[in-house]
C-alpha positions as CSV (number, residue, x, y, z in Angstrom):
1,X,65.4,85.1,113.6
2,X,68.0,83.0,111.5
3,X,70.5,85.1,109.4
4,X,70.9,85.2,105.7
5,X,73.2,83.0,104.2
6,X,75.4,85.9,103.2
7,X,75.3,87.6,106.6
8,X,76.1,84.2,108.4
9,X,79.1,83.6,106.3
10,X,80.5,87.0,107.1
11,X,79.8,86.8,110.6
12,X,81.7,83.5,110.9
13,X,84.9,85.2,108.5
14,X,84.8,88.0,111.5
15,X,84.5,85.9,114.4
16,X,87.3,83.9,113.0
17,X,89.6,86.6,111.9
18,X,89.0,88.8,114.9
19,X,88.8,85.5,117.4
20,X,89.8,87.9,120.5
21,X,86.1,89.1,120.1
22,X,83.4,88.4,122.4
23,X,80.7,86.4,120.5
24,X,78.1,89.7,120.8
25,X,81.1,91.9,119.7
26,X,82.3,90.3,116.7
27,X,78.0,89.7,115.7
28,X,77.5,93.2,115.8
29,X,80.6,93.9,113.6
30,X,79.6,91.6,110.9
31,X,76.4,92.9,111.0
32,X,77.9,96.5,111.0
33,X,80.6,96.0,108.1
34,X,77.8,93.9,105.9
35,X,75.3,96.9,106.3
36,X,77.8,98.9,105.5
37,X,79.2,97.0,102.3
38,X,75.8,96.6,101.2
39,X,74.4,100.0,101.3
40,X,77.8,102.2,100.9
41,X,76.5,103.9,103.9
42,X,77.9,104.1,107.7
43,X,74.5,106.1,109.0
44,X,73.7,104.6,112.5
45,X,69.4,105.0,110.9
46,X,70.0,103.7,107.5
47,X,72.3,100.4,108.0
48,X,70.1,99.8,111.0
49,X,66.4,100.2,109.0
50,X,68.7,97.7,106.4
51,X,69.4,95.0,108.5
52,X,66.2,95.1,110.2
53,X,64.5,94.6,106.8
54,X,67.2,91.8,106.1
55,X,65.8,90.3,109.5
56,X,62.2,90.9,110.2
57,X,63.3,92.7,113.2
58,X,62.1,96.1,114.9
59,X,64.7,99.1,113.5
60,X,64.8,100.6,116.8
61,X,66.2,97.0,118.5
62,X,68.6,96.3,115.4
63,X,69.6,100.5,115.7
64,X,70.3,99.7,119.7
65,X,72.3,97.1,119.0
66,X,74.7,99.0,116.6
67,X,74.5,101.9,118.7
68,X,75.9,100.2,122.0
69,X,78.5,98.7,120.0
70,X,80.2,102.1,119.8
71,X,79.5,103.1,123.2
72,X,82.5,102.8,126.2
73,X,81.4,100.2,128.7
74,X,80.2,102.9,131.5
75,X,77.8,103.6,128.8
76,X,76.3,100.8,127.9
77,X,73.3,98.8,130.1
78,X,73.4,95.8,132.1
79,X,76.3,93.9,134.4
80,X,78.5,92.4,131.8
81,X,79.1,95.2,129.4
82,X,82.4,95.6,127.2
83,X,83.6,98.2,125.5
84,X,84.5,96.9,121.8
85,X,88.7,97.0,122.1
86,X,89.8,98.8,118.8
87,X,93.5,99.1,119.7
88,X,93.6,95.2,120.2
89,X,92.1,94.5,116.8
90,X,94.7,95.7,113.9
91,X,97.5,93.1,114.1
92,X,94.5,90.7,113.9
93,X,92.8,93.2,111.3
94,X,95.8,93.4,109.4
95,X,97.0,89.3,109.5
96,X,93.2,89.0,107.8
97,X,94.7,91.0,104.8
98,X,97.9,89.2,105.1
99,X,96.7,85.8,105.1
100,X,94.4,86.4,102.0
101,X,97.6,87.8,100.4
102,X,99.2,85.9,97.4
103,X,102.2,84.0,99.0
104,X,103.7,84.4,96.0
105,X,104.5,88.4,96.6
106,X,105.2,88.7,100.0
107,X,106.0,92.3,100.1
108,X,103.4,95.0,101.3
109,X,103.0,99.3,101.3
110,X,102.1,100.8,104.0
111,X,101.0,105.0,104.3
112,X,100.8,106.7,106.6
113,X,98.3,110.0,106.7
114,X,96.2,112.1,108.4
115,X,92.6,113.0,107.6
116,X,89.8,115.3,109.0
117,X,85.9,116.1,109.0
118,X,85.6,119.0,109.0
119,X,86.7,121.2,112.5
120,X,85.6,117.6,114.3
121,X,88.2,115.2,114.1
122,X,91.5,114.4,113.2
123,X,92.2,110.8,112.1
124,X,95.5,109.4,112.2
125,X,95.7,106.2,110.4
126,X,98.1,103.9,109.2
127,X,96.9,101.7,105.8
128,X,97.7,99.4,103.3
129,X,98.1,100.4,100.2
130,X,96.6,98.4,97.0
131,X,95.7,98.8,93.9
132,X,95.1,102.5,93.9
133,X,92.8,101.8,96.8
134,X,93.8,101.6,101.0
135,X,92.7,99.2,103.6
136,X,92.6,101.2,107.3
137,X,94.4,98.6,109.6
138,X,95.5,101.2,112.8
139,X,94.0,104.5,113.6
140,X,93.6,106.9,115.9
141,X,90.6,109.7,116.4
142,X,91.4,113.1,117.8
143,X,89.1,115.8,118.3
144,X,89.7,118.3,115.9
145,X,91.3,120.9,118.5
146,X,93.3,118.8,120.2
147,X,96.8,119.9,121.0
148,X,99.7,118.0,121.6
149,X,102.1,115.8,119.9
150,X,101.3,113.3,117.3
151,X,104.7,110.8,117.7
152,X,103.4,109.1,120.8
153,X,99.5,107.7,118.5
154,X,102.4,107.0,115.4
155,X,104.5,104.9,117.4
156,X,101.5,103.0,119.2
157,X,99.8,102.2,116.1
158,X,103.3,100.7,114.4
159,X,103.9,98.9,117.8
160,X,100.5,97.2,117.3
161,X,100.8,96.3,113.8
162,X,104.2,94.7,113.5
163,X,103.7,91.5,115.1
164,X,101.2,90.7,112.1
165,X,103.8,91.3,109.6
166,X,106.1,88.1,108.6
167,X,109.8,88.9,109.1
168,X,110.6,87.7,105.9
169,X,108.3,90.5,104.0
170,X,109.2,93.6,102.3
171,X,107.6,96.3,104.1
172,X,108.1,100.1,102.6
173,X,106.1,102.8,104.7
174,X,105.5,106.2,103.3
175,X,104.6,109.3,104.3
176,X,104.6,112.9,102.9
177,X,106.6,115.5,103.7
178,X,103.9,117.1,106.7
179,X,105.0,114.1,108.7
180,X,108.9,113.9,108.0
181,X,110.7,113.5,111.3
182,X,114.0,111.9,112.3
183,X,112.2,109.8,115.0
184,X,109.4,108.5,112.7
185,X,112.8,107.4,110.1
186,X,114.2,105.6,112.8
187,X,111.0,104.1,114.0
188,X,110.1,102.3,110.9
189,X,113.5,101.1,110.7
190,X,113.6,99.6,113.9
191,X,110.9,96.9,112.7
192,X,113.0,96.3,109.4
193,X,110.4,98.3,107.2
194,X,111.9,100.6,104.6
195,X,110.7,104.5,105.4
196,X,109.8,106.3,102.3
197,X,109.8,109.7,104.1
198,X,109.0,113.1,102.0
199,X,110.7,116.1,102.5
200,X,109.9,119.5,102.2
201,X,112.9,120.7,100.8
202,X,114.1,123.2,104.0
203,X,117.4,122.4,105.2
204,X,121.0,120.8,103.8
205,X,122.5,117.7,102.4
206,X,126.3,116.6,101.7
207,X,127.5,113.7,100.4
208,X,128.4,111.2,103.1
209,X,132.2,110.8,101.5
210,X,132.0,114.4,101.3
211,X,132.0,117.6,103.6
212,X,130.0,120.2,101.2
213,X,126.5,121.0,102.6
214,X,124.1,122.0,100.1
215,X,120.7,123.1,99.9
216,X,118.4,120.0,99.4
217,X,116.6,121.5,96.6
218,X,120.0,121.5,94.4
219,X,120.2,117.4,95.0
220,X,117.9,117.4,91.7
221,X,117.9,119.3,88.4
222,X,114.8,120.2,87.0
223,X,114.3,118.5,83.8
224,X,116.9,116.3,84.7
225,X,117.3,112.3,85.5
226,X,116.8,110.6,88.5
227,X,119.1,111.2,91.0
228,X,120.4,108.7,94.2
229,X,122.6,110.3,97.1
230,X,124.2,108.4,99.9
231,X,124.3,111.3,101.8
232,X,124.1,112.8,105.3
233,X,120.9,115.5,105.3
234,X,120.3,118.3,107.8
235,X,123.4,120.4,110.1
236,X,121.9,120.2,113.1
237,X,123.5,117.2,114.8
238,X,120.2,116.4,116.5
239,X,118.3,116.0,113.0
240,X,121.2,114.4,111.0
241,X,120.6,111.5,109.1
242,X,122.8,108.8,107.1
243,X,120.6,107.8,104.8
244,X,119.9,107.3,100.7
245,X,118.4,110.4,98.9
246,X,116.3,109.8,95.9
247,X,116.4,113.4,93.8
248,X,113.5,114.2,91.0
249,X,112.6,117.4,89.7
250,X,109.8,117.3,86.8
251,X,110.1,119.7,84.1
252,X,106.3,120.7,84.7
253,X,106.0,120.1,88.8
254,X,106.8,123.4,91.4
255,X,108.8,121.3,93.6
256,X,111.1,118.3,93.5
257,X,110.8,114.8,94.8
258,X,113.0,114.6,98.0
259,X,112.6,110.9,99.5
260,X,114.4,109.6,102.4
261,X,114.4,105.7,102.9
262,X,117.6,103.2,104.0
263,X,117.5,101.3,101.3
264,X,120.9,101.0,99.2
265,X,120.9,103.6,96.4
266,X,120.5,101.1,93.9
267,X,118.1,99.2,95.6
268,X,115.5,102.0,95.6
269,X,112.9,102.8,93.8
270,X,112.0,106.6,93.7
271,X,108.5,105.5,91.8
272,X,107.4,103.5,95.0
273,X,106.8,106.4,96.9
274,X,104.0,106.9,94.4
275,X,102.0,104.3,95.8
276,X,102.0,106.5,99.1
277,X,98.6,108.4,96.6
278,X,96.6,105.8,97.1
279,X,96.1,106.6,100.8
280,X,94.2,109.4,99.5
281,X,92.1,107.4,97.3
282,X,90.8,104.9,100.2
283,X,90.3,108.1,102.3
284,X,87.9,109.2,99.6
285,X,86.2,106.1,99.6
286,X,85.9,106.5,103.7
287,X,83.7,110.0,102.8
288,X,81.9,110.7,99.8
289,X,83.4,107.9,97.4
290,X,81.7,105.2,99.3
291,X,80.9,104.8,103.3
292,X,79.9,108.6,103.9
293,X,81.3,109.1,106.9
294,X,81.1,112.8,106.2
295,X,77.4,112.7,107.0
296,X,78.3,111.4,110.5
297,X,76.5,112.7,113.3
298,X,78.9,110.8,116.0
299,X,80.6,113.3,118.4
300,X,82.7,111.2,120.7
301,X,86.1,110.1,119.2
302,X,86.2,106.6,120.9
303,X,82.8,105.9,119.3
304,X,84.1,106.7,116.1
305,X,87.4,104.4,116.3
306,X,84.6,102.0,116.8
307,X,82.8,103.2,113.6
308,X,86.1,102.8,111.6
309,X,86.3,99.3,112.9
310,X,82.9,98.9,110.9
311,X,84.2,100.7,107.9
312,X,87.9,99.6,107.3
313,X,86.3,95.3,107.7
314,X,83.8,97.0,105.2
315,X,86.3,98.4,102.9
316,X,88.5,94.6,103.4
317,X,85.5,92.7,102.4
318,X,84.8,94.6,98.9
319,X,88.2,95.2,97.6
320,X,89.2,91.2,98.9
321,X,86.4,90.3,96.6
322,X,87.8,91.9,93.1
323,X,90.5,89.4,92.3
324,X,87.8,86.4,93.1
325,X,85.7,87.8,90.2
326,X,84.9,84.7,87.7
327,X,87.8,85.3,84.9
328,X,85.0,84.4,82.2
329,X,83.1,88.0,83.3
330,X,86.5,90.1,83.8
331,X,87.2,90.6,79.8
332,X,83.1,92.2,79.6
333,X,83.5,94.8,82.8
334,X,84.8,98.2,82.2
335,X,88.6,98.8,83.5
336,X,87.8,102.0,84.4
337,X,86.0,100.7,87.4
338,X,87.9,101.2,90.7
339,X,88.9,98.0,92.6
340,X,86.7,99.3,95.6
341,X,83.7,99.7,92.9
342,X,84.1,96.2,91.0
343,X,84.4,94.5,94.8
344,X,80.9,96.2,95.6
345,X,79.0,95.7,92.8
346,X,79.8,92.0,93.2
347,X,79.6,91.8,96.5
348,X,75.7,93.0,95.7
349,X,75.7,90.4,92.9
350,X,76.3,87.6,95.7
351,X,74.1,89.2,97.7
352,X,70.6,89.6,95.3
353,X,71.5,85.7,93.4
354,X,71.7,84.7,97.3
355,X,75.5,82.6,96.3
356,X,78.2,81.7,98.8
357,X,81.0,84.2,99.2
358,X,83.9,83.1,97.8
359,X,87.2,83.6,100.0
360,X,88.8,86.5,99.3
361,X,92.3,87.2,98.0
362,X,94.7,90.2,97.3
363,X,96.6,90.5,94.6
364,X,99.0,93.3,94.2
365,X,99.2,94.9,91.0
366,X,103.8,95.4,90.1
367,X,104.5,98.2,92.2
368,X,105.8,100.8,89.8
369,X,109.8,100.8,88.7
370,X,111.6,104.6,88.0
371,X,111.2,104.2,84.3
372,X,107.4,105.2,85.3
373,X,107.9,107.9,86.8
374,X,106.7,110.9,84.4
375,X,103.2,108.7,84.0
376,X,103.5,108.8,87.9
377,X,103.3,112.5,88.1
């Protein structure tokens, strides 16, 4: 059975970003991604019974076919079976987004979070951020009572992203205060990235030309302006830190912004760790905002690495489409729309007029300066 014109495209846009893909891997992605774009669903029964539909095929083949995608090899029938290799595909995943990226800002945010469902699993995943929206490009799926420490999965999934990422680029990576550590500081510095770490507020600062340790709460004001240490934070020598302290305290917030980062005082922008919210957005759009992964019946963590494969190209493929929107139509649509929910509905637009796909592009929206900040919070 031939493909529709929309499915073929895609499938040839995976094969050819992904290219370390078997042939039957990189099929069964496209087809797993475009189910899932097209019915803002990541159920095994409903994107299979969709693309069987699409294809004149039997559901419980096209439903196979997904499902053995997500298996590990041992599981799977017949001589030549491959597990699909999710580890191996987010430098390629993220040099998609990269590539579609307007030369013309080559800078890029990066968050870093963790997310659940439910007592199940525990996802660790590193994203770009854009345009109050977040593309998955690394991850990692624990079971939800798994002990043990997180900084070995952190530093494997920046290790496997930074080869995609030209040297040239400006690269801040943020992450809120639950994941503040000294190593994860130095680690993003190592690659030339700019951390934008949180802190909690526990511990001491002084002034690096100075010997006074103070509380790090007292490096802002409440109420008051903006406030940029070159300082030295924590006693303990093993958890010292040279590094530039952005202060904020908001007349109306409990607690103070207390960001990290080794960029020069001047040079930062306390506002850009702002962007660091819209990790939470594209985790929405992951559950009940979108794909519905909450309604996942999937039990194995590999399997669901697998399953996020499917999702985060899914969640690529709608938001690339936004900016490619026809400028005659963009004054008539509502700005209220998300980016992820403009790039659907016209991704379903392509799909019911039966049109070509039109190469997809990101455009980054101004990151925000610090005369934003009270709109930021």
């Amino acid at each position: 059975m031939s493909l529709p014109p929309g499915l073929l495209q895609w499938t040839h846009e995976v094969s050819t970003h992904l290219p370390h893909l078997s042939h039957p891997q990189a099929v069964v992605l496209a087809w797993w991604s475009y189910g899932i774009a097209t019915t803002r669903c990541c159920g095994l029964t409903t994107v299979a019974t969709f693309l069987a539909l699409l294809r004149s095929e039997r559901a419980n083949t096209v439903r196979q076919r997904l499902r053995e995608w997500c298996y590990d090899a041992q599981d799977k029938s017949g001589r030549q079976r491959q597990a699909v290799p999710v580890g191996t595909c987010f430098a390629p995943l993220l040099g998609w987004i990269v590539a579609w990226w307007s030369p013309a800002i080559p800078r890029l945010a990066l968050a870093l979070d963790a997310t659940t469902l439910g007592q199940a699993f525990t996802v660790l995943a590193v994203c770009v951020v854009y345009n109050r929206c977040s593309i998955p490009v690394a991850w990692v799926v624990l079971r939800g009572d798994q002990a043990g420490s997180w900084r070995p999965h952190w530093e494997g999934l920046l290790a496997r992203i930074a080869p995609a990422i030209p040297a040239h680029w400006q690269v801040v990576v943020s992450a809120d205060s639950g994941l503040y550590a000294k190593w994860l500081y130095q680690a993003i510095s190592a690659y030339g990235w700019h951390p934008y770490l949180r802190l909690s507020g526990q511990g001491y600062f002084r002034s690096a030309a100075g010997q006074r340790w103070r509380p790090l709460v007292d490096a802002a004001r409440r109420g008051g302006a903006l406030r940029r240490w070159d300082a030295v934070c924590f006693k303990t020598q093993a958890c010292q830190l040279r590094c530039t302290l952005l202060a904020w305290w908001a007349a109306d917030q409990a607690v103070p912004w207390l960001i990290l980062t080794d960029l020069a005082p001047r040079q930062a922008q306390l506002a850009w760790y702002g962007l660091r919210a819209w990790i939470e957005t594209g985790f929405k759009y992951t559950k009940r905002g979108g794909w519905h992964w909450e309604q996942s019946k999937m039990r194995d963590p590999q399997r669901v690495e697998r399953l996020w494969l499917a999702m985060a190209v899914a969640t690529l493929r709608v938001v690339s489409l936004e900016p490619a929107l026809p400028s005659s139509l963009l004054p008539a649509l509502p700005t209220c729309l998300s980016v992820f929910r403009r790039g659907w509905l016209y991704h379903l637009v392509l799909q019911i007029k039966q049109q070509p796909l039109p190469v997809g592009r990101f455009i980054p929206s101004p990151w925000p300066d610090d005369r934003l900040l009270t709109l930021l919070c």
